[in-house]
C-alpha positions in Angstrom: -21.0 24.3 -13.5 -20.1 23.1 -10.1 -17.8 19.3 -9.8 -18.6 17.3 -6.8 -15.0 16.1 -6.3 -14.0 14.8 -3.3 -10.9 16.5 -1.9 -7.6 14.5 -2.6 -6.6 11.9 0.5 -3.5 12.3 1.9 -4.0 8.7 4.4 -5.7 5.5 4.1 -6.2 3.5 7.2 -4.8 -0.1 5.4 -2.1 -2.3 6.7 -0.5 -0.7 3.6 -0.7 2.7 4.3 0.3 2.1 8.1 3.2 0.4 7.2 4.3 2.6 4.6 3.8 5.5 6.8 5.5 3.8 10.0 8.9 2.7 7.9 8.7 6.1 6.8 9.0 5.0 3.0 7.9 7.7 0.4 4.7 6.7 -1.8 6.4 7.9 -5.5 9.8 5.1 -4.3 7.3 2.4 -3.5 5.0 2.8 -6.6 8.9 2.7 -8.7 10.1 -0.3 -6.8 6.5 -2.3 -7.6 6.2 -1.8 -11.0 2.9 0.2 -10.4 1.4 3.3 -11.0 1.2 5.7 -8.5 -2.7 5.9 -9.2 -2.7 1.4 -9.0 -0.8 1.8 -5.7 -2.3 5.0 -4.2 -6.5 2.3 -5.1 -4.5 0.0 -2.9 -2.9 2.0 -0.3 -6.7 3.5 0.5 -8.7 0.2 0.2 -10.5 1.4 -2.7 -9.0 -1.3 -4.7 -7.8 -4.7 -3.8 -4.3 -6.5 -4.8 -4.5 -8.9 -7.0 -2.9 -11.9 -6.8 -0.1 -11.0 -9.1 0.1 -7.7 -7.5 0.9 -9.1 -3.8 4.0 -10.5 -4.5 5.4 -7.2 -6.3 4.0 -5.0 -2.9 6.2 -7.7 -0.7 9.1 -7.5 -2.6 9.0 -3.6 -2.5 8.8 -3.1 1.0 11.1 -5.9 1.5 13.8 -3.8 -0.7 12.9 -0.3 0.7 12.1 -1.1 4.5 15.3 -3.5 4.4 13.3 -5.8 5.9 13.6 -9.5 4.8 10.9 -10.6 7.2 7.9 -8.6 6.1 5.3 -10.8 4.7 2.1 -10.1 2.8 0.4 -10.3 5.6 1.9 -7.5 7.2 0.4 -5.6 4.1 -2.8 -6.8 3.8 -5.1 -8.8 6.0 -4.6 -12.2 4.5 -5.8 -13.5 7.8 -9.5 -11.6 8.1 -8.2 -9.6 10.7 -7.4 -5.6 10.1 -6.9 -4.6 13.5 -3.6 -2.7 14.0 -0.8 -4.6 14.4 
């Protein structure tokens, strides 16, 4: 029997994933420091699921903490403002 799995995606192409991956800040700390599961964070990270409201703050506060950044807003996560071109 043959499974029609996709193979396993390393990059997502979300103001999530292109932050994490331009502060350098490794998936498994960010997942620890949010409260998430890998799995919840990696849905987000590839825009296969969307933050929830709850969720949002959590994310901000995490790359906050591990970028040691206190100016990063959700915006610079996720396009709050209907715009997703690179920032």
């Amino acid at each position: 029997m043959t499974m029609n799995r996709r193979p396993p995606r390393s990059q997502g192409n979300t103001r999530l994933d292109r932050f994490l991956t331009a502060r350098r800040i490794a998936r498994v700390r960010f997942a620890k420091a949010t409260g998430y599961s890998m799995q919840q964070v990696q849905r987000v990270r590839f825009g296969d699921a969307e933050p929830t409201a709850k969720s949002i703050p959590r994310f901000v506060k995490a790359a906050r903490l591990l970028a040691n950044d206190p100016s990063v807003t959700a915006n610079d996560l996720f396009p709050l403002d209907d715009d997703d071109s690179p920032q």
